[in-house]
N, CA, C and O of each residue as an XYZ file, in Angstrom:
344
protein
N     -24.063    -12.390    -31.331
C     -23.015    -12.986    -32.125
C     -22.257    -11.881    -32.842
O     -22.631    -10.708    -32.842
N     -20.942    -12.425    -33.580
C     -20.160    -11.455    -33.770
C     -20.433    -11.020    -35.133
O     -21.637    -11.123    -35.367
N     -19.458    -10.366    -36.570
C     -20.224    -10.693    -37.561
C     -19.550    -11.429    -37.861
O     -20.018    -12.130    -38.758
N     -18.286    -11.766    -37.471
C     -17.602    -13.400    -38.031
C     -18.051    -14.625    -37.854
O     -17.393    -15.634    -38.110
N     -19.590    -14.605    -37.253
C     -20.608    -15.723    -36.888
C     -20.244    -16.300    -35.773
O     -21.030    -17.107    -35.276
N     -18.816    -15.996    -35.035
C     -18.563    -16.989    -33.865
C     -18.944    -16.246    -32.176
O     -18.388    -15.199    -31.843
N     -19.741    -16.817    -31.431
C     -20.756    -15.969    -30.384
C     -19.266    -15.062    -29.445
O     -18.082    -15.390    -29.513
N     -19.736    -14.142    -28.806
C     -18.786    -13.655    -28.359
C     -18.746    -13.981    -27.011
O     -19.786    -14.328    -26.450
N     -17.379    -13.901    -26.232
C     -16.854    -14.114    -25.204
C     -17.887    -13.312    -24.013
O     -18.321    -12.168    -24.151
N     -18.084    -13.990    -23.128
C     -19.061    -13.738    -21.668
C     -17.825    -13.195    -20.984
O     -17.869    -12.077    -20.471
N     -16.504    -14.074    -20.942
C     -15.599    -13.337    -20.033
C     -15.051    -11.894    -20.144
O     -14.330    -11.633    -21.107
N     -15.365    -10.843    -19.143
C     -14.576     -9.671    -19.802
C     -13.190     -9.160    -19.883
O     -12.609     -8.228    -20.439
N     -12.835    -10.363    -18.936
C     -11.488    -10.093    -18.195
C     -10.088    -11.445    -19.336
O      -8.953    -11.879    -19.139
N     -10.783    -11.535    -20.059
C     -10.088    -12.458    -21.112
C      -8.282    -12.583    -20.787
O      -7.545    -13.510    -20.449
N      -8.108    -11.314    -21.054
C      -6.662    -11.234    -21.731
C      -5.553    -11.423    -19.867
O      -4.394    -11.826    -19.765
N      -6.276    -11.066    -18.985
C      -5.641    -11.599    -17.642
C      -5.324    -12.921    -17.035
O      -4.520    -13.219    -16.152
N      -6.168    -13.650    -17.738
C      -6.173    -15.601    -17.761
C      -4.883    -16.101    -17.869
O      -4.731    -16.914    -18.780
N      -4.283    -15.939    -17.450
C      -2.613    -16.832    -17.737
C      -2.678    -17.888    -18.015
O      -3.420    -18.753    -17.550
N      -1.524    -17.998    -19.210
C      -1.874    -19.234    -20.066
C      -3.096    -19.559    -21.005
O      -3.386    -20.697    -21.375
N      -3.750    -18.450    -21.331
C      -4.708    -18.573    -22.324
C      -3.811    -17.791    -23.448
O      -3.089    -16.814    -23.248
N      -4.039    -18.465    -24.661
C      -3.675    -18.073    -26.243
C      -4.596    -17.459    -26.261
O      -5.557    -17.509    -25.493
N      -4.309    -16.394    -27.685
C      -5.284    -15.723    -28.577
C      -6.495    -16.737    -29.108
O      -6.248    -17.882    -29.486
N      -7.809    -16.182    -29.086
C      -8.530    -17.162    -29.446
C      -9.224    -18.017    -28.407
O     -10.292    -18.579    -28.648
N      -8.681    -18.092    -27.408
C      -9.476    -18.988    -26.118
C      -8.828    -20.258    -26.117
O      -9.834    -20.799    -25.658
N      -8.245    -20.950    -26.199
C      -7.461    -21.782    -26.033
C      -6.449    -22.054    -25.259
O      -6.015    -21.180    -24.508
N      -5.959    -23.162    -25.296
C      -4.424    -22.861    -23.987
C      -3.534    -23.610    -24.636
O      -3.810    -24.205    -25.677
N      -2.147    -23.646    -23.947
C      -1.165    -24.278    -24.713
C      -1.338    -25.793    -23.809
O      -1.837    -26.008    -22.704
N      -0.547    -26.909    -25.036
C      -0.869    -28.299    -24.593
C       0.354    -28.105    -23.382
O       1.471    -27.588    -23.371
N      -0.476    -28.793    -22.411
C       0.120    -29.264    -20.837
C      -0.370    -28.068    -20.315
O       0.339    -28.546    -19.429
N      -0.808    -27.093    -19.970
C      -1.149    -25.901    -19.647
C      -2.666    -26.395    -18.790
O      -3.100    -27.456    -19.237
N      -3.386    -25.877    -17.819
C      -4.178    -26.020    -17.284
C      -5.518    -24.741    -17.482
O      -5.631    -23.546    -17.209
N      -6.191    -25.570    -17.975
C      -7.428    -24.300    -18.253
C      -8.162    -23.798    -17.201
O      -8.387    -24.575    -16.274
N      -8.753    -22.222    -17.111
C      -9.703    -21.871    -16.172
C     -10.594    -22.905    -15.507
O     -10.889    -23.941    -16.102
N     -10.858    -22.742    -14.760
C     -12.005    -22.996    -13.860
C     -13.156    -22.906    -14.311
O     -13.899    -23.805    -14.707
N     -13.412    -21.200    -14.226
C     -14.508    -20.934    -14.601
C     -14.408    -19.381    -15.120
O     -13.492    -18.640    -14.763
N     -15.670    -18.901    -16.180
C     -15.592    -17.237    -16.346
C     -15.574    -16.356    -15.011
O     -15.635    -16.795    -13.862
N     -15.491    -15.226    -15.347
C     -15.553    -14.834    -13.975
C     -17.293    -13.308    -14.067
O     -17.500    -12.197    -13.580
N     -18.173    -14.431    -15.126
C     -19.588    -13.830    -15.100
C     -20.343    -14.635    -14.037
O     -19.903    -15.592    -13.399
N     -21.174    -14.253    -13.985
C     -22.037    -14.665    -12.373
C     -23.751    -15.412    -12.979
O     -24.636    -16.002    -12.359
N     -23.633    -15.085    -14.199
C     -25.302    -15.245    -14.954
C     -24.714    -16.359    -15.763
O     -23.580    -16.374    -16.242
N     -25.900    -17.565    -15.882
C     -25.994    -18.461    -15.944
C     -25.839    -18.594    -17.645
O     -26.421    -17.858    -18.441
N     -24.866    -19.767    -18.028
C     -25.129    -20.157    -19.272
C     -25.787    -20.182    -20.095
O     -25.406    -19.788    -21.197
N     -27.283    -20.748    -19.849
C     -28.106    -20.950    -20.321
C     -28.969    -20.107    -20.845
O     -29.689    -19.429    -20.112
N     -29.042    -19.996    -22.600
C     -29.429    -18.812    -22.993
C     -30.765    -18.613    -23.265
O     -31.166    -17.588    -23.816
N     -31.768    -19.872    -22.784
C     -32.783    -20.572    -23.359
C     -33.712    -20.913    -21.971
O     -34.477    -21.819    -22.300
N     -33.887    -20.633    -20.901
C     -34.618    -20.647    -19.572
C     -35.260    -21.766    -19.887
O     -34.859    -22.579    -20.720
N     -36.161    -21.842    -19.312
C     -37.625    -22.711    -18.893
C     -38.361    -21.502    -19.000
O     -37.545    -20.594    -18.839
N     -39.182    -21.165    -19.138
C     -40.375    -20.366    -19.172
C     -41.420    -20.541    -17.714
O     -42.394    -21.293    -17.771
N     -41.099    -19.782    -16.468
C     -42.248    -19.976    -15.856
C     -43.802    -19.556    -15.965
O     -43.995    -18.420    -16.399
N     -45.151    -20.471    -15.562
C     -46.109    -20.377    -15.390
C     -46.717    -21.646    -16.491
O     -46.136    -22.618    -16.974
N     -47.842    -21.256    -16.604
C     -48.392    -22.415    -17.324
C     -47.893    -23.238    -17.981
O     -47.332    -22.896    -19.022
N     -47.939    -24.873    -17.508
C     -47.350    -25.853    -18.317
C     -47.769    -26.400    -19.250
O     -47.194    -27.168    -20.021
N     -49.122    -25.927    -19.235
C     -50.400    -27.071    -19.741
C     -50.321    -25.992    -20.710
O     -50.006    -24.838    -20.417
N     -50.640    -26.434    -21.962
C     -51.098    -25.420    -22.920
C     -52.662    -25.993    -23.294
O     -53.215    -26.982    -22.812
N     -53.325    -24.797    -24.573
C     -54.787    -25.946    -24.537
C     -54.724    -26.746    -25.360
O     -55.289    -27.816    -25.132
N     -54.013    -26.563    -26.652
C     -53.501    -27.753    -27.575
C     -52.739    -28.665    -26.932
O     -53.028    -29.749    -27.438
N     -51.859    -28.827    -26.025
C     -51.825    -30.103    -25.517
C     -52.659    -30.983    -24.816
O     -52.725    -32.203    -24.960
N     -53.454    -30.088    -23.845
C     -54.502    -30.632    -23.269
C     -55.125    -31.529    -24.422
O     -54.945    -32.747    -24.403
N     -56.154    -30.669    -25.828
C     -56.630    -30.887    -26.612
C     -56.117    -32.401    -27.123
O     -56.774    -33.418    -27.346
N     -54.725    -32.148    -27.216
C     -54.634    -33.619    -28.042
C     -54.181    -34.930    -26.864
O     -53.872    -36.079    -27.178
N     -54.236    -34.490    -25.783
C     -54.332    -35.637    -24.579
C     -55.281    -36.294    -24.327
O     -55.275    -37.435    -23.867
N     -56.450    -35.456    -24.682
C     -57.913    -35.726    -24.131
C     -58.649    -36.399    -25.697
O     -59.793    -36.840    -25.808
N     -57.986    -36.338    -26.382
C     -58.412    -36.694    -27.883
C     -57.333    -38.216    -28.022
O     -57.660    -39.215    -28.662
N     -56.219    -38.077    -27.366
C     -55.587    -39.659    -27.362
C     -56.282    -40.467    -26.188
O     -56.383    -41.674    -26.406
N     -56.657    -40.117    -25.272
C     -57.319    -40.797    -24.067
C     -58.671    -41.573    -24.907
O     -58.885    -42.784    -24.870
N     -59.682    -40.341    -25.818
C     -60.844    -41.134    -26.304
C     -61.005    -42.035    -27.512
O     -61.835    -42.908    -27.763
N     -59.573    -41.389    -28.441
C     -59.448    -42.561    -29.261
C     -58.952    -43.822    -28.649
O     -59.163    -44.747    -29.435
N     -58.353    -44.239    -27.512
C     -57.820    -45.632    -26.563
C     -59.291    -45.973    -25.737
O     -59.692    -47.137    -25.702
N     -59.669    -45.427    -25.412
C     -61.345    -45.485    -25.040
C     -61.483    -46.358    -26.108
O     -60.957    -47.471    -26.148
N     -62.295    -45.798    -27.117
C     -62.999    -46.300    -28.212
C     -62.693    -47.262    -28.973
O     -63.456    -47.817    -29.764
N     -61.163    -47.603    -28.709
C     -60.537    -48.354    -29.611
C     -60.487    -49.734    -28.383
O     -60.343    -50.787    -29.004
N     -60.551    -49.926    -27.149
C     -60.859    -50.488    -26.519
C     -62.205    -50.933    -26.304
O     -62.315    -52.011    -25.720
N     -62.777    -50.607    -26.491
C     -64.728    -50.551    -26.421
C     -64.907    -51.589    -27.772
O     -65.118    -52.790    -27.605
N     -64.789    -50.938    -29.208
C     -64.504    -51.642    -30.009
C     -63.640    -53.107    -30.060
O     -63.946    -53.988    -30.863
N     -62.539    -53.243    -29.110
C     -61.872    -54.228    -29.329
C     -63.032    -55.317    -28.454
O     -63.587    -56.293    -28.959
N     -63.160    -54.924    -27.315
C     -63.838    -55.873    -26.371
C     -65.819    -56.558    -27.061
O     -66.355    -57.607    -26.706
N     -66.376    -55.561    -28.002
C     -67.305    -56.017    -28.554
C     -66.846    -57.287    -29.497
O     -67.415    -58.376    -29.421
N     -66.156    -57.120    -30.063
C     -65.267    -57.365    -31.681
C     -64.908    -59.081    -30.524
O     -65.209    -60.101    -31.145
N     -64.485    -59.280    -29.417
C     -64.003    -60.226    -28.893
C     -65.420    -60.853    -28.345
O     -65.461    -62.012    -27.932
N     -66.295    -60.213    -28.364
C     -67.381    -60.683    -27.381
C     -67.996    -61.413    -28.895
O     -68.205    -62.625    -28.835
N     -68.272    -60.731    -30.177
C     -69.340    -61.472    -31.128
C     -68.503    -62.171    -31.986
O     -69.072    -62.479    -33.033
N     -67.140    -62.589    -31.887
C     -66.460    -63.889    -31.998
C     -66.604    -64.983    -30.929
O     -66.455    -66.185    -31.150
N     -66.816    -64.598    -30.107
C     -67.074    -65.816    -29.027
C     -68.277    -66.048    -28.633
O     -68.560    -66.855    -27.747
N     -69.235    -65.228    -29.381
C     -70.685    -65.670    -29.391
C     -71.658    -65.189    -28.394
O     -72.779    -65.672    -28.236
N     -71.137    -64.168    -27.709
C     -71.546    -63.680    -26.509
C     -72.313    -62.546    -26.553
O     -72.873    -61.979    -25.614
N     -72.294    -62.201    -27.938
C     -73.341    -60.252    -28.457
C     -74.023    -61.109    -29.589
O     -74.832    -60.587    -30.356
């Protein structure tokens, strides 16, 4: 970023754009670029390859699986010694 806080231009070739104003903009009725003419992808923030699984997620998957366990186990007793059956 710049120090005027606003990120700086990817295009290097800026000022050749016909019909671009100062600033990045165009005049109204004017037809804007296409595209920059950089080749690397927007995105400043990837995906991260390799492991998806972390162990704290695991951890708290396997900890929501046994509290639905248990809370099921519990429900089905809880239904059985209302109906007289435990």
């Amino acid at each position: 970023m710049t120090t005027a806080g606003r990120p700086t231009n990817p295009d290097p070739e800026d000022a050749k754009i016909p019909g671009l104003e100062p600033g990045g903009g165009v005049a109204p009725g004017d037809t804007p670029p296409i595209a920059a003419t950089t080749s690397q992808s927007a995105n400043r923030d990837p995906i991260p390859k390799g492991n998806r699984f972390t162990a704290s997620g695991v951890t708290g998957i396997v900890i929501a699986v046994v509290g639905a366990i248990a809370f099921l186990v519990i429900a089905v007793f809880l239904v059985m010694y209302l109906v007289g059956k435990y």
